[in-house]
C-alpha positions in Angstrom: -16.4 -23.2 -1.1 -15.0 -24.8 1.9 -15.4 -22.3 4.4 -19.1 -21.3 5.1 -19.0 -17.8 6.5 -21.6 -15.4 5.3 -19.3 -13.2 3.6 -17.4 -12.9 0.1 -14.4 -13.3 -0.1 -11.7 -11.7 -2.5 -8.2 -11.5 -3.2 -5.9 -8.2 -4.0 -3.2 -7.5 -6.3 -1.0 -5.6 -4.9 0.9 -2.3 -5.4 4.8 -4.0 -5.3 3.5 -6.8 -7.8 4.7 -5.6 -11.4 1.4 -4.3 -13.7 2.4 -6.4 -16.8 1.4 -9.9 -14.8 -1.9 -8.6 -13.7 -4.1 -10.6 -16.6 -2.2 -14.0 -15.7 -2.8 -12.9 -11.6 -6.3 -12.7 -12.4 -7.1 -15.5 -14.6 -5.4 -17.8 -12.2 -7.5 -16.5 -9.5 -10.8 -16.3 -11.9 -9.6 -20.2 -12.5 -9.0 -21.5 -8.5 -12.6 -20.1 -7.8 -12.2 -16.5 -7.1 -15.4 -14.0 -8.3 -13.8 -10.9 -7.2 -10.3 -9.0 -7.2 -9.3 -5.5 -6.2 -6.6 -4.0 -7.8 -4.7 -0.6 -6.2 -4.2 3.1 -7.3 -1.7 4.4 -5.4 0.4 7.6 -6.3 3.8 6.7 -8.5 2.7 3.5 -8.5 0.3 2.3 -11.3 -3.5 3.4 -12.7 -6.0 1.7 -11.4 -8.5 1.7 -14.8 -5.6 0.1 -16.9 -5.4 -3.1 -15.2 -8.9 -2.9 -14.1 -10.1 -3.2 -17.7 -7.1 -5.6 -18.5 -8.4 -8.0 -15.8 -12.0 -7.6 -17.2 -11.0 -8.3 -20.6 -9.0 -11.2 -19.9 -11.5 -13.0 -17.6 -14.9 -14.3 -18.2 -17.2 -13.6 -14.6 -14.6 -12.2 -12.7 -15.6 -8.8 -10.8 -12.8 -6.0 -10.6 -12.9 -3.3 -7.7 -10.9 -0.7 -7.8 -9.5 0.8 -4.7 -9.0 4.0 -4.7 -8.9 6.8 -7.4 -8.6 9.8 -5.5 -11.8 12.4 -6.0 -9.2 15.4 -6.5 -6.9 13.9 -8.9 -9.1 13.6 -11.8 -12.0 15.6 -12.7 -15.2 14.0 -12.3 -16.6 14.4 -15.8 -13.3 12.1 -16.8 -13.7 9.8 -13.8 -17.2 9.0 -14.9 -16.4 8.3 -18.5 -13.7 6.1 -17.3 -16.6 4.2 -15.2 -19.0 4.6 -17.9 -17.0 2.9 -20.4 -16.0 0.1 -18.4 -19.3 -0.7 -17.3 -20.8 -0.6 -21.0 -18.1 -2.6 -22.0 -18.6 -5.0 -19.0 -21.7 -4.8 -17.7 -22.0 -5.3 -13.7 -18.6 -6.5 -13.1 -16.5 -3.3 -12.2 -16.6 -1.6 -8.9 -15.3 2.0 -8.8 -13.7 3.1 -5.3 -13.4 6.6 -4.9 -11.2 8.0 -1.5 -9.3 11.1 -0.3 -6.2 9.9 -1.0 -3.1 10.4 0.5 -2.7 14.0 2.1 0.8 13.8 1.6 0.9 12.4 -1.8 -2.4 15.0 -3.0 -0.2 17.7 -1.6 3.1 16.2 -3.8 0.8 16.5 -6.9 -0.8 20.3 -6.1 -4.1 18.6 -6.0 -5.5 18.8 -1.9 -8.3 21.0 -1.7 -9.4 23.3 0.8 -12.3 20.7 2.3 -11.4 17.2 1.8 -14.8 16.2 2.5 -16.8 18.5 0.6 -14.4 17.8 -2.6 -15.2 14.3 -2.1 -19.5 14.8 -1.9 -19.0 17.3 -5.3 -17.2 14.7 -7.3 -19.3 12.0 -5.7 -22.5 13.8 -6.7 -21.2 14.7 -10.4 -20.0 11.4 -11.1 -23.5 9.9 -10.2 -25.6 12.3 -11.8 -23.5 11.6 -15.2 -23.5 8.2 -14.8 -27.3 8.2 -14.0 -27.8 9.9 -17.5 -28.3 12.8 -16.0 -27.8 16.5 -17.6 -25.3 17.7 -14.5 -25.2 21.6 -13.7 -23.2 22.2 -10.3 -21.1 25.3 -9.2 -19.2 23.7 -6.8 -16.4 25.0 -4.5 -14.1 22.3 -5.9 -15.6 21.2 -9.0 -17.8 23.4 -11.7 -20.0 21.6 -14.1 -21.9 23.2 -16.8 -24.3 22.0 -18.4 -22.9 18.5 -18.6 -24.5 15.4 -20.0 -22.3 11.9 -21.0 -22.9 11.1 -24.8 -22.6 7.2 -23.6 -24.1 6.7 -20.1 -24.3 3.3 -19.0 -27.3 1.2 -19.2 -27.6 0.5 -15.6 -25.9 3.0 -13.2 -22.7 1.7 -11.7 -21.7 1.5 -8.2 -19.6 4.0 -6.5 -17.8 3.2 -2.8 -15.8 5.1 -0.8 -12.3 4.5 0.2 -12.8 5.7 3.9 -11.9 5.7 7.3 -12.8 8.7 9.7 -16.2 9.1 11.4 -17.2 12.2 8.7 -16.4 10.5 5.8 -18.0 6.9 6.8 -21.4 9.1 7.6 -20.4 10.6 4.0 -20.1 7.2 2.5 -23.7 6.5 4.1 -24.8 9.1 2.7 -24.0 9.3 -1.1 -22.3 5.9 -2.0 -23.5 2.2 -2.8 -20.8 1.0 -0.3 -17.4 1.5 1.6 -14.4 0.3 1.6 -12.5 -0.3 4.8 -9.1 -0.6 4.6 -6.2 -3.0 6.3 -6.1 -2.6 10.2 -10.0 -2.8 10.5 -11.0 -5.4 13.1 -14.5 -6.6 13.5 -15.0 -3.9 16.1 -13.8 -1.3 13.5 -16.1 -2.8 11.1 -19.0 -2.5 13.4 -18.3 1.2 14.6 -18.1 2.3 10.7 -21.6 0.1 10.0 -23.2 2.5 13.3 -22.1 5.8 11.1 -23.1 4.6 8.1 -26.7 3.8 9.5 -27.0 6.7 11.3 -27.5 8.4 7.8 -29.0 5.6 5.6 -32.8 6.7 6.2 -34.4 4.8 3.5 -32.4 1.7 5.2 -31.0 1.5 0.6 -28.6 -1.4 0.7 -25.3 -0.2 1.7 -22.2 -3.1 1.0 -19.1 -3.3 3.1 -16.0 -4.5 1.4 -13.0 -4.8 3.8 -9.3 -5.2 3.2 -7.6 -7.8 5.6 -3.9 -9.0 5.0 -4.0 -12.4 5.4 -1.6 -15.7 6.1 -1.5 -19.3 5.6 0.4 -20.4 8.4 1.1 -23.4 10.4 0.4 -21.7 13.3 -1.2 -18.8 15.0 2.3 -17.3 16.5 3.8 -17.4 13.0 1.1 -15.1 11.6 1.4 -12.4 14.5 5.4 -12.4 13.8 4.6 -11.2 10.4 2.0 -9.1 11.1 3.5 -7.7 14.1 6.0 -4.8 12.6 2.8 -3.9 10.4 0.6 -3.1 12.9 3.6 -1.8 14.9 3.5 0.7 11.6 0.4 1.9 12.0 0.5 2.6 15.5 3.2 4.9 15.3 1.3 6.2 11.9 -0.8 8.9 14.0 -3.0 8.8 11.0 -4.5 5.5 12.0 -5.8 5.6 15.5 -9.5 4.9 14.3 -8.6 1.3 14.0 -7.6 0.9 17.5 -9.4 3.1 19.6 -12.7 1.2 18.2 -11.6 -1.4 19.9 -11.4 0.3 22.8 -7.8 0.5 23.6 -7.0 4.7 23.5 -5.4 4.5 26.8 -2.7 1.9 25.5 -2.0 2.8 22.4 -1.0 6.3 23.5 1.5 4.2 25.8 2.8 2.7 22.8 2.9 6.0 21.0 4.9 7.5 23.6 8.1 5.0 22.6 8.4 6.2 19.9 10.6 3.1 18.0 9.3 0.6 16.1 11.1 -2.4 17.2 10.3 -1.6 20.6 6.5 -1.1 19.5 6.5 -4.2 18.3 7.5 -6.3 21.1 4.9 -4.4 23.3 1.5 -5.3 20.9 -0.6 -7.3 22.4 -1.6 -10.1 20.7 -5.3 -9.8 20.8 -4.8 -6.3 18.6 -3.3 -8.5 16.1 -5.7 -11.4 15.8 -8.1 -8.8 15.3 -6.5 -6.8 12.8 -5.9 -9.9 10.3 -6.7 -13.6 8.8 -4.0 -15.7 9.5 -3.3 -19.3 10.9 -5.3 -22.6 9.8 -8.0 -23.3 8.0 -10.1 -23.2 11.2 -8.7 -19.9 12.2 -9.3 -18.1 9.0 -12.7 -19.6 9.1 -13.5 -17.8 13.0 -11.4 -14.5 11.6 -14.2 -14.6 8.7 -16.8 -15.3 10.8 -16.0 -12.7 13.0 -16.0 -9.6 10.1 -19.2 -11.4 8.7 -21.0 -10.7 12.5 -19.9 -7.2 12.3 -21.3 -6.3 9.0 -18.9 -7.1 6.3 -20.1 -7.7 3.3 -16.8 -8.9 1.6 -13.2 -9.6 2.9 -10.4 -8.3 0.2 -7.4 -11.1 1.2 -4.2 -8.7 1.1 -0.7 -10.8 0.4 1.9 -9.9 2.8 4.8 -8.1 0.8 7.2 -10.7 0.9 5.5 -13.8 0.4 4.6 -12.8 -3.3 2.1 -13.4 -5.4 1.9 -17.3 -5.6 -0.4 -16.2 -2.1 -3.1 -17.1 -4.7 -2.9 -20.7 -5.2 -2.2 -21.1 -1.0 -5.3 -18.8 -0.3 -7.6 -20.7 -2.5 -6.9 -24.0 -0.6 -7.5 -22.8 2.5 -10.9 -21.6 1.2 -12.1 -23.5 -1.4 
């Protein structure tokens, strides 16, 4: 590997690419030196366990993380078979993310329950007692098991992160999950803050792995990268559902001043550009090297490499130069 940061790093498929080129996506990344890809559940979109297993079966070491399937769309008992049978079938290469999911979207479906965080610690707790080969009794106020046991448990229990991003459910995540995954908008300081919750209930000090999503560039130069960045994060200020990311880096005052306009264009050209080169890996080799650095010094454990939307999925091949 070219760069030397100590962290992983990993590439995504996204969403907008189309399902059936998943297996030649991933063998061409398996091939250019990528160990690790993270394909996406996201509502109306596509499963996450069909090309997860595609992937596996069509690769020889490759890892698959899957982020997210929301706790409250499936029952637990059928989530864990899903993990359970991927990870006998593939032993230590799949990574199950497990997340809120989208309020809006969970509402759509007729599936958001009355305590977002307590559904999430009963399926959590199910799905690792059955995947622990345990016999799993639990009267729940979201989930009711009886007297549950999986006919094939794995041979070695699987890991389980959470998709997460507010202070309750990163303590949560510390709590009852092998790791967490941050998504895109976290910046090194983000990162750090969520490692501090984490901690703060990780008593035994039990490994906990950070895997972060980052859109990332190859660009000529650093001024190209925030141009395509820009009406992203311009996005997710106006989001209201994101303003984790940026008040971590202690900036509350002036994102409520870019709140306040209300338009995206003219959000846009008022970002500072530090929020951006925070927020993202982007530039020259050299630069994606400091960005790494940078999430490695606050605690991440992996970066997940997100392709911009309209630079496609060839991003593979120009990602693995700049790294390997």
């Amino acid at each position: 590997m070219g760069m030397q940061a100590d962290v992983k790093t990993a590439i995504s498929f996204r969403r907008e690419f189309p399902q059936e080129t998943v297996m030649v996506y991933a063998k061409e990344a398996e091939a250019l030196g990528f160990e690790e890809l993270w394909v996406v559940e996201d509502c109306f979109y596509a499963s996450g366990i069909a090309p997860a297993a595609a992937i596996l079966a069509s690769t020889e070491r490759m890892r698959v993380g899957l982020a997210i399937m929301p706790v409250v769309a499936r029952n637990p008992v059928f989530s864990a078979m899903e993990i359970a049978t991927i990870e006998r079938m593939y032993p230590g290469r799949f990574i199950a993310g497990v997340g809120h999911g989208v309020e809006g979207w969970m509402r759509q479906i007729g599936a958001y329950p009355r305590s977002p965080l307590g559904a999430m610690r009963e399926g959590v707790e199910i799905m690792r007692g059955l995947l622990a080969g345990e016999t799993v009794n639990y009267d729940g106020n979201q989930f009711r098991l009886d007297n549950g046991k999986l006919v094939y448990p794995p041979a070695n229990e699987p890991p389980i992160y959470l998709g997460v991003r507010g202070p309750k459910s990163l303590a949560l995540s510390g709590e009852i999950a092998n790791g967490t995954i941050l998504a895109e908008f976290s910046s090194p300081a983000y990162v750090r803050w969520a490692r501090e919750l984490i901690a703060s209930v990780n008593k035994d000090g039990k490994k906990h792995h950070v895997a972060v999503f980052a859109y990332a560039c190859a660009c000529e130069t650093r001024e190209e990268g925030r141009e395509r960045l820009r009406p992203l994060v311009a996005k997710a200020v106006l989001s209201g559902s994101k303003d984790m990311y940026f008040t971590s880096m202690g900036v509350g005052e002036e994102l409520k001043e870019l709140q306040a306009l209300g338009e995206i264009g003219a959000v846009a050209q008022r970002i500072p550009d530090d929020w951006i080169d925070q927020m993202g890996i982007f530039g020259r080799p050299d630069d994606w090297q400091a960005a790494l650095d940078a999430f490695a010094q606050a605690g991440a454990d992996t970066v997940v490499l997100v392709p911009l939307p309209e630079l496609g999925m060839g991003q593979v091949k120009v990602f693995a130069r700049y790294l390997f």
